[in-house]
BAVOVO-283708 format. One record per residue (C-alpha): residue number from 1; residue in one letter; y, z, x. Coordinates in Angstrom, 2 decimals. Each point is the difference from the previous one (the first is absolute). Layout:
N
  nr rest      py      pz      px
 NUM    A       Y       Z       X
...
END
This chain:
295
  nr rest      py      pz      px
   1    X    5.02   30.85   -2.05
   2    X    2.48   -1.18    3.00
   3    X   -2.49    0.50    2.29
   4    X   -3.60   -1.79   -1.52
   5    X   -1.31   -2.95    2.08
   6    X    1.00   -3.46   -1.73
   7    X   -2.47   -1.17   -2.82
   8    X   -1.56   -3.33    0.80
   9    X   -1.71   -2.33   -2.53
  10    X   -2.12   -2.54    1.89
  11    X   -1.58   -3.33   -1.73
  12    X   -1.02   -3.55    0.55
  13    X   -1.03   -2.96   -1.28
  14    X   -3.39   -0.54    1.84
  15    X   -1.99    3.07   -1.96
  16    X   -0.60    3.45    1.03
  17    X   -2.93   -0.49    2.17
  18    X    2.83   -2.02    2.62
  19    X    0.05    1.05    3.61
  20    X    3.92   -1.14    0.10
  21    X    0.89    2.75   -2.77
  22    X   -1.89    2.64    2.03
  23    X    1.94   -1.20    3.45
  24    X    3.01    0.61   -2.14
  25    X   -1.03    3.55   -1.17
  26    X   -1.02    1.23    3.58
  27    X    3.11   -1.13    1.52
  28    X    1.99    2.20   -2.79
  29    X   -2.03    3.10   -0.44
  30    X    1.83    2.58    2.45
  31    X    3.36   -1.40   -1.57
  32    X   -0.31    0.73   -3.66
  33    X   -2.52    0.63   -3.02
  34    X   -2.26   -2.39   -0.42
  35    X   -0.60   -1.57   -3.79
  36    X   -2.43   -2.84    0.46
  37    X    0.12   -1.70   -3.78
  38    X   -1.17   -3.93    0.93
  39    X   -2.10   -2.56   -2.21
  40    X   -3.82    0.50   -0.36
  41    X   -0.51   -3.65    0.72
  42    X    1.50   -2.63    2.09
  43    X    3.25   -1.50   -1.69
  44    X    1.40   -2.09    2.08
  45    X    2.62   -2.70   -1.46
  46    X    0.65    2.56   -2.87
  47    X    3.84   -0.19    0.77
  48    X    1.76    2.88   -2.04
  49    X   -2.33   -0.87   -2.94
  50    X   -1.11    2.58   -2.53
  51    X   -2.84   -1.48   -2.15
  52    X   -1.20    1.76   -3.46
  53    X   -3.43   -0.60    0.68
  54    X    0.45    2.63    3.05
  55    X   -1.99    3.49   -1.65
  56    X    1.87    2.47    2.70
  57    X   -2.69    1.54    0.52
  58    X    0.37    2.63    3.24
  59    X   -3.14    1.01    2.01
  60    X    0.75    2.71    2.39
  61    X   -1.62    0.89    3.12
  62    X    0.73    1.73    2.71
  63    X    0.50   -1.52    3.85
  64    X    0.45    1.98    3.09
  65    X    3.81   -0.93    1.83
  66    X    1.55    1.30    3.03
  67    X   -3.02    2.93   -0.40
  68    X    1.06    0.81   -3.49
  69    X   -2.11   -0.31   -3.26
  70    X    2.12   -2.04   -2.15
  71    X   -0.77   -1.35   -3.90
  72    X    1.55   -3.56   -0.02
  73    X   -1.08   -2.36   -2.72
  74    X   -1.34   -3.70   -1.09
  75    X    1.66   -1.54   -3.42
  76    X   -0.71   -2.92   -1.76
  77    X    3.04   -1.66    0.67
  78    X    1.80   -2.21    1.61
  79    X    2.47    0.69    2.79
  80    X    3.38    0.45   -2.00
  81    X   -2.02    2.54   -2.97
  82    X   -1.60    1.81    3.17
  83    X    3.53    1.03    0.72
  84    X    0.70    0.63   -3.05
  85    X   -3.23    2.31   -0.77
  86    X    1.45    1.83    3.21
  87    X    3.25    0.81   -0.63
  88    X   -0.44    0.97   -3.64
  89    X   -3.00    1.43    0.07
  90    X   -1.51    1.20    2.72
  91    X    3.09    1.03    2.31
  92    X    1.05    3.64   -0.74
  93    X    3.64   -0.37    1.71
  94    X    2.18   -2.96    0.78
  95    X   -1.66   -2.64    1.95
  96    X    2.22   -0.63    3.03
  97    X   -1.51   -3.11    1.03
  98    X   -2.26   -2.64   -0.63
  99    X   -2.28   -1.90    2.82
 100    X   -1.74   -3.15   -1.44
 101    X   -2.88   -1.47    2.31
 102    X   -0.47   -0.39    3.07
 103    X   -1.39   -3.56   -1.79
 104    X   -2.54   -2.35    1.68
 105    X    2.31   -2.67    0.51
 106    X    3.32   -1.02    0.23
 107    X    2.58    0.04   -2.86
 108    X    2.71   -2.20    1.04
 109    X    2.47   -3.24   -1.55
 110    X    0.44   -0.65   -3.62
 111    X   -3.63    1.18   -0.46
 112    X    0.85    3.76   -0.17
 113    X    0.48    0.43   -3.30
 114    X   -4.00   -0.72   -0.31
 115    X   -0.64    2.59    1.84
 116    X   -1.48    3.80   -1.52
 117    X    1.11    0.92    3.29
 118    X    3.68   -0.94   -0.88
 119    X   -0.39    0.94   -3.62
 120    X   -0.90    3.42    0.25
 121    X    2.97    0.62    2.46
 122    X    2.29   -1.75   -2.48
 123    X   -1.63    2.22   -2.86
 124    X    0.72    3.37    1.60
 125    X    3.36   -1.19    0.98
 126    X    0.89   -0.27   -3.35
 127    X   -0.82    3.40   -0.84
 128    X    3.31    0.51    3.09
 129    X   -3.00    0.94    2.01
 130    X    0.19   -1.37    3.62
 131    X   -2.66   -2.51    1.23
 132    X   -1.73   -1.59    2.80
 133    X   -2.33   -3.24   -0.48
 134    X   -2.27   -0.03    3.33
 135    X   -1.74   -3.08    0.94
 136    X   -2.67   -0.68    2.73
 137    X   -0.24   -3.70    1.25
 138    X   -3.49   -0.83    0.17
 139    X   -2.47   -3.30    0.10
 140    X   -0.34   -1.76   -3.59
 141    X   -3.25    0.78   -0.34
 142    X    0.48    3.56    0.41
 143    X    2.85    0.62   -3.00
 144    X   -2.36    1.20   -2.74
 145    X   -2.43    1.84    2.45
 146    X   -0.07    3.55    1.34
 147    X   -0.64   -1.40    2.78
 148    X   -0.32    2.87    3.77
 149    X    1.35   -3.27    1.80
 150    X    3.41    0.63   -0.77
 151    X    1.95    2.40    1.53
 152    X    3.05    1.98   -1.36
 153    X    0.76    2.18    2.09
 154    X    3.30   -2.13    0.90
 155    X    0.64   -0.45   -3.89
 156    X   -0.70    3.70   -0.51
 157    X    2.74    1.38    2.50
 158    X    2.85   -2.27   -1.30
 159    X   -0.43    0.71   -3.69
 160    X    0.18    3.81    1.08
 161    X    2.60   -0.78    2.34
 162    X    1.90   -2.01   -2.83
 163    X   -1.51    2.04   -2.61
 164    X    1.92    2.98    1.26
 165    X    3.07   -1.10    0.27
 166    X    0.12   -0.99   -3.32
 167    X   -1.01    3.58   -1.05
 168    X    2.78    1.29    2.60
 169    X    2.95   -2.44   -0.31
 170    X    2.00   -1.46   -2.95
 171    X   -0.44   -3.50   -0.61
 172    X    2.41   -2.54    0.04
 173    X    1.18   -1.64   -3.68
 174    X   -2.72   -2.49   -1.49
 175    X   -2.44    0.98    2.48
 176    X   -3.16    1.62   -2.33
 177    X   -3.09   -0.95    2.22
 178    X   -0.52   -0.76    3.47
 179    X   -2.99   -3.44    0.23
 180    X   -1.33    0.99    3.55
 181    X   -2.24   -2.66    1.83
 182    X   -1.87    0.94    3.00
 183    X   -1.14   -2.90    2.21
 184    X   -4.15   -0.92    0.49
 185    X    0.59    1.96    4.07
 186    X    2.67    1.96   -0.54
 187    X   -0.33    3.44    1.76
 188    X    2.52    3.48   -0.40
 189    X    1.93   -2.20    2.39
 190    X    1.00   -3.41   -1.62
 191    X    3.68   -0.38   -1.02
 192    X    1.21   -0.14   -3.61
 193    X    2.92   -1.90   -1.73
 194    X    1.24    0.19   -3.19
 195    X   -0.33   -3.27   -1.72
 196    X    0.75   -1.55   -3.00
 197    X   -2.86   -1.65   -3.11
 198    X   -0.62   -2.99    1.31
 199    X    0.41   -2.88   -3.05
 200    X   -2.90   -1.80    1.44
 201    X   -3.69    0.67   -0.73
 202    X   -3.05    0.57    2.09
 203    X   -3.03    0.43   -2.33
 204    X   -0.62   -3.20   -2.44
 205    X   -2.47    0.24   -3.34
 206    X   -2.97   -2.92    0.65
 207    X   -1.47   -1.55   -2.93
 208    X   -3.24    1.42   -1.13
 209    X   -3.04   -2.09    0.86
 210    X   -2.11   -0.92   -3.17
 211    X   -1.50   -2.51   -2.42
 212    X    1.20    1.43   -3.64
 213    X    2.73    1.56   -0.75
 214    X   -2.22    2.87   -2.14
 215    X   -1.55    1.01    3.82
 216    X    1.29    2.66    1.78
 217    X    3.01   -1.34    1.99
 218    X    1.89    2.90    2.04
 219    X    2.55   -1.17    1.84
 220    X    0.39    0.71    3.84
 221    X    2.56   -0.24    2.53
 222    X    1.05   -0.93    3.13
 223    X    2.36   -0.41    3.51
 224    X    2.09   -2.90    0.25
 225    X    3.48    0.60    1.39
 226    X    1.50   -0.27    3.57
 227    X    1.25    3.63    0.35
 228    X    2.54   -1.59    3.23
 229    X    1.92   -1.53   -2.99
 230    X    1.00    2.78   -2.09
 231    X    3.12    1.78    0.03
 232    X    0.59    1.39    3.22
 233    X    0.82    3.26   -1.60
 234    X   -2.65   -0.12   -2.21
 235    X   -3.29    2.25   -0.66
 236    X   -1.65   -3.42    0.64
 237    X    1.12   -1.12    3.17
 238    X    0.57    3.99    1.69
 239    X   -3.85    0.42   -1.03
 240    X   -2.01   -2.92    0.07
 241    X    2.20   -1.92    3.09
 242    X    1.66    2.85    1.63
 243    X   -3.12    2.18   -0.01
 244    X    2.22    3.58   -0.47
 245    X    0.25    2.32   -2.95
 246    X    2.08   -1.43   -3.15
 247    X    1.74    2.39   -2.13
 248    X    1.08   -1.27   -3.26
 249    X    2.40    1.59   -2.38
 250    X   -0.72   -0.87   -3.67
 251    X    1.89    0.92   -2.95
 252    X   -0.74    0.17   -3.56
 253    X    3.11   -1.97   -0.91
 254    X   -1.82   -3.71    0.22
 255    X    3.56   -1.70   -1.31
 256    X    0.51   -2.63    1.94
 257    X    3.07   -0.09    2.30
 258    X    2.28   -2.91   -1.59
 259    X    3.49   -0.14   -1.19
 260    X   -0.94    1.43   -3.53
 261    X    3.60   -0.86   -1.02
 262    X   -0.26   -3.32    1.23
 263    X   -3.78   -0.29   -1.69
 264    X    1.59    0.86   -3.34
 265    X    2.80   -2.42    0.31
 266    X   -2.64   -2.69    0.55
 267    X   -1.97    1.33   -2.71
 268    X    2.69   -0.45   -2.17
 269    X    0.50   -3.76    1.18
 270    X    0.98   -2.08    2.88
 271    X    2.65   -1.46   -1.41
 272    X    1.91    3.61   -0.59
 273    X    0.25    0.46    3.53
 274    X    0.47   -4.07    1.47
 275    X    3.10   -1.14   -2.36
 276    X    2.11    3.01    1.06
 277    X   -0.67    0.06    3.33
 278    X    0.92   -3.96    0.21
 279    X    3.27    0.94   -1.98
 280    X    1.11    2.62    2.09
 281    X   -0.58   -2.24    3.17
 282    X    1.81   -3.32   -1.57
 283    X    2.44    2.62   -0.49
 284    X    0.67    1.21    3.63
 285    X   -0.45   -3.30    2.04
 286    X    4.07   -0.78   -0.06
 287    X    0.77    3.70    1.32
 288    X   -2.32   -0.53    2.52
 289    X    1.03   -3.45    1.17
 290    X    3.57    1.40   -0.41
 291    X   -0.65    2.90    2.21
 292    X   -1.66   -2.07    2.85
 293    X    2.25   -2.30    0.23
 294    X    2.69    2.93    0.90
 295    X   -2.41    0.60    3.05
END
């Protein structure tokens, strides 16, 4: 048992059919064993969602990779119960890691946790499984394609580069999934940084365009953000102004990082915490204007 190649469960959010999950596969195959388990249809913007209309239904087929005839398999899912169908029922040994993507389009700024992308990476980490979320910059009008325009080769050799340390290495505390971003040009070449989730977002919802409110009214999206003003050490700004490779710990702890002593002593009232502190400091102003006087 020591001595088996790793078991890797590979998904996405943009459906089976998805050139970017493939990339990901190839650049894998002579590592570990190969479990391909990802959504029958495109799911993008599913999140970590896990709908009861989904059937589960599994179709099977089988796909020549790295010259080997593998069975890898379609559900009727989204992202996050792809995983899930993986690891509980179609896996026949621990899974040892998880590679989501590589998505059309970058995931980056408050807008990751729309992402399938993100989701399913944040679903197998909470099986303890470790997880990679790829992303591929491309044009706008290429995110829900399967478009042969976009290349990922670049994408494809960081998340196995990345991808394999994670399988190799022990992560650090409250680091469950590593967000990678690969730039529209990057090559095998471009420089990463590890960055921090921008707070800023990239991608805004525009208001559907119709006459009565009983029409069909789907709601689209769009760019509007000046990437140069982001964070510096944010996925934003390393990606979109930098041009170089982000990579973006996330964590399934989403508690923000405040005083939560202090946030339950305002909870409890303001005026617990002022009148004491005024008290305490009427107290002490002689001692101190004793004291500097001795100076």
């Amino acid at each position: 048992m020591m001595n088996e190649r790793p078991l890797i469960l590979f998904t996405n959010d943009d459906g089976f059919q998805s050139p970017g999950l493939w990339a990901a596969v190839e650049a894998f195959a002579d590592l570990g064993d190969v479990l391909v388990c990802a959504p029958r249809e495109q799911q993008s913007g599913m999140s970590r969602s896990l709908p009861v209309f989904s059937t589960g239904r599994i179709q099977a087929e089988t796909r020549t990779i790295n010259g080997v005839e593998t069975t890898v398999y379609a559900v009727d899912g989204t992202p996050a119960q792809a995983v899930q169908h993986g690891i509980l029922e179609l896996a026949q040994r621990p899974v040892n890691l998880v590679v989501s993507g590589i998505n059309y389009g970058e995931n980056c700024g408050n807008g990751v946790t729309i992402s399938g992308t993100v989701g399913a990476a944040l679903e197998a980490s909470s099986f303890g499984i470790p997880a990679i979320a790829a992303s591929q910059q491309t044009r706008h009008d290429l995110h829900l394609t399967y478009s042969q325009e976009v290349d990922f080769s670049a994408a494809a050799h960081f998340t196995r580069m990345f991808g394999e340390w994670l399988i190799n290495n022990r992560r650090p505390d409250d680091c469950e999934v590593l967000k990678l971003d690969v730039p529209l040009k990057a090559t095998t070449d471009t420089p990463w940084k590890v960055t921090r989730l921008s707070r800023r977002r990239v991608y805004w919802p525009t208001r559907p365009e119709r006459v009565a409110l009983n029409e069909i009214g789907k709601l689209g999206y769009h760019f509007d953000g000046d990437p140069s003003k982001a964070e510096p050490n944010s996925d934003i700004y390393v990606l979109l102004h930098e041009g170089l490779v982000s990579v973006t710990p996330l964590s399934l702890d989403l508690t923000s990082r405040t005083d939560l002593y202090r946030l339950e002593q305002l909870l409890e009232g303001e005026d617990k915490i002022v009148e004491p502190v005024k008290r305490v400091r009427a107290q002490e102003a002689p001692v101190a204007a004793t004291t500097n006087g001795r100076h």
